[in-house]
N, C-alpha and C positions, 0 to 999 in steps of 0.2 A: 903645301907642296914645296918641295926644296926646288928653286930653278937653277940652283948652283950646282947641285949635282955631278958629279963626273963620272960616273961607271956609266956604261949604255943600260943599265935596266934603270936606271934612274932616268934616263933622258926617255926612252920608251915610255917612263909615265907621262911626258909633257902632250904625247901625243894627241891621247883624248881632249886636255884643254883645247891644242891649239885647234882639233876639230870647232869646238864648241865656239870657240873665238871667231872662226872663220863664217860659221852659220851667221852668229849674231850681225855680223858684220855685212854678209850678206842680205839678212833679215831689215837691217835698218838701210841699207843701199837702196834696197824694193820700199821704202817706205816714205823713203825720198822722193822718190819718184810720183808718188802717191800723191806727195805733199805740195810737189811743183804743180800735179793738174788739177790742185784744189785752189791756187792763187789763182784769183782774175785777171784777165789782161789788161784792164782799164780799174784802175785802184779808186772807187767807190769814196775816199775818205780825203776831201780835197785840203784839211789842215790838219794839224796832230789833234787838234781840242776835239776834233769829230770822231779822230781816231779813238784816243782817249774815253771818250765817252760812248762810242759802242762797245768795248772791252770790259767797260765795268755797269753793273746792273743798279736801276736806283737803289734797292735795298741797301746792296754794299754803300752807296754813296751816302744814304742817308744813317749808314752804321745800325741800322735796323733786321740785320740779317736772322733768319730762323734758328733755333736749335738742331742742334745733327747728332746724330749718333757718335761716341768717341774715334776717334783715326786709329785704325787698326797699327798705324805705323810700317806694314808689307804693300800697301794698296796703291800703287802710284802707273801711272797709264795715261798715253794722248791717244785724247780722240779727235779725226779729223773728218772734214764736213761738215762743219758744226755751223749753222744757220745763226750768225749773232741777231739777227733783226725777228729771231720767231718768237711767237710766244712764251716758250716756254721755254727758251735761254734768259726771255727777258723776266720772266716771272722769279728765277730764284739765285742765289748769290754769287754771282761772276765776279774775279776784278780782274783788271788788263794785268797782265804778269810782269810789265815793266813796274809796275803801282805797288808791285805785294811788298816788297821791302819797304814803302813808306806806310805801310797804315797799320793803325795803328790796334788792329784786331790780329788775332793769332793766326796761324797760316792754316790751321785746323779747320776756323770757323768757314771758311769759302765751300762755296761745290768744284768751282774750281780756277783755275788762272787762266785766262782768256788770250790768245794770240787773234788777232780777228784774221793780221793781212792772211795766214796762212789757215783761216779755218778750223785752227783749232783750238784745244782746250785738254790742261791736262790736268787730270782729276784723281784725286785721295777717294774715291768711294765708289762700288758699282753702280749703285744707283743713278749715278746719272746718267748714266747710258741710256739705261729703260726712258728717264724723264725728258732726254733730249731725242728720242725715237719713240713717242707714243706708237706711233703707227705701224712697228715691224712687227712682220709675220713671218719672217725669215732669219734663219739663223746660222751663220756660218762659220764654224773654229776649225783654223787650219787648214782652212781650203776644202774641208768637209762638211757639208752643210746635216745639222743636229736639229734632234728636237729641240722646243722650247724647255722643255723640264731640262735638260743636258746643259743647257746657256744658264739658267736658275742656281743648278747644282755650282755651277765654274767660282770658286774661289778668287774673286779681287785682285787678290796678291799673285795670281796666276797669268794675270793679263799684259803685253807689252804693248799694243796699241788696237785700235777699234777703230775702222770705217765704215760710216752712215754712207748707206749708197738707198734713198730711198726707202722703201719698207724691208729692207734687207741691214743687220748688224751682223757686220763679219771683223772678228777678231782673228790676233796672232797673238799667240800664247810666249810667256818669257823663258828663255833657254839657260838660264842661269837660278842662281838661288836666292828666293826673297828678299832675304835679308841684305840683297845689291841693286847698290842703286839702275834702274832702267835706262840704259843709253839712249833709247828713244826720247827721251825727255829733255837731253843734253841737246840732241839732234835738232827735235823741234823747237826748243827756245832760241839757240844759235839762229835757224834760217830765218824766226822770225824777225829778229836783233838784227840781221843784215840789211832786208828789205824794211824796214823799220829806220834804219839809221842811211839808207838810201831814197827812201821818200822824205823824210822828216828831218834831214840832222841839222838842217839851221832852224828849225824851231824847237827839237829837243834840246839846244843849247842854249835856248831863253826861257824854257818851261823852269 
């Protein structure tokens, strides 16, 4: 799309973007919010080492992580609500998202990067959705609640973020095209990078 444009039918095509801009825009505004009433009000994690080590899972720790399917390269999505202390966050390969830059496994190999303060986690693959919500019976895309086969059918690369509310997974689908990076992602790592360098930042500067 030309943005330089100058005839009015050139600037009439902008229109559609900037709709599309404003939704997304709206989309992660709502998601914010999401994100605020998933932090605790009393911060669980009384030094960064504790931090630190709910974010990343022993597997990762011990560089023992499982084989995975290849990364489709489209599939990137936060999920929030995400129970670091369950079992079965603690069972397969998390690391704290501040840590992914240091280790020394590929960024492929994870399920996925770990934010704790904010609850969540954002993940390269569907799969862990199901594995972090054994228990939903409820499925909700777009504010429309779907059968389970319809959640099954939903394409990876389709998803912009996911909230565990219980036995309920209710996503919001991406407004834009694949092949662009997910803003939500930019979103959620920033809020947790703030409250993160707010509880911590005289110990992340001696870690």
């Amino acid at each position: 799309m030309n943005f330089k444009a100058e005839s009015w039918v050139s600037k009439l095509c902008l229109v559609p973007a900037l709709i599309i801009y404003c939704a997304i825009w709206v989309s992660c505004s709502s998601s914010t919010e999401k994100l605020a009433d998933s932090v605790s009000s009393n911060n669980v994690y009384k030094t960064f080492a504790e931090y630190r080590a709910a974010g990343t899972t022993e597997t990762v720790a011990k560089n023992s992580v499982r084989e995975k399917a290849a990364y489709d390269g489209q599939t990137q999505f936060v999920i929030y609500r995400v129970d670091v202390t369950s079992p079965e966050f603690k069972e397969w390969d998390f690391i704290l998202i501040r840590d992914l830059s240091a280790s020394n496994l590929p960024d492929s190999y994870f399920d996925g990067y770990s934010m704790p303060l904010t609850k969540a986690v954002f993940a390269i693959r569907k799969e862990v959705i199901r594995h972090l919500a054994p228990r939903a019976s409820k499925f909700i895309i777009d504010g429309k609640e779907v059968a389970e086969e319809e959640f099954d059918r939903l394409p990876g690369g389709h998803i912009q973020r996911v909230t565990l509310l219980g036995n309920t997974i209710e996503i919001a689908t991406r407004l834009w095209p694949e092949d662009e990076h997910n803003p939500e992602i930019r979103m959620a790592v920033d809020n947790e990078a703030r409250l993160m360098r707010d509880l911590f930042g005289d110990e992340m500067d001696t870690e």
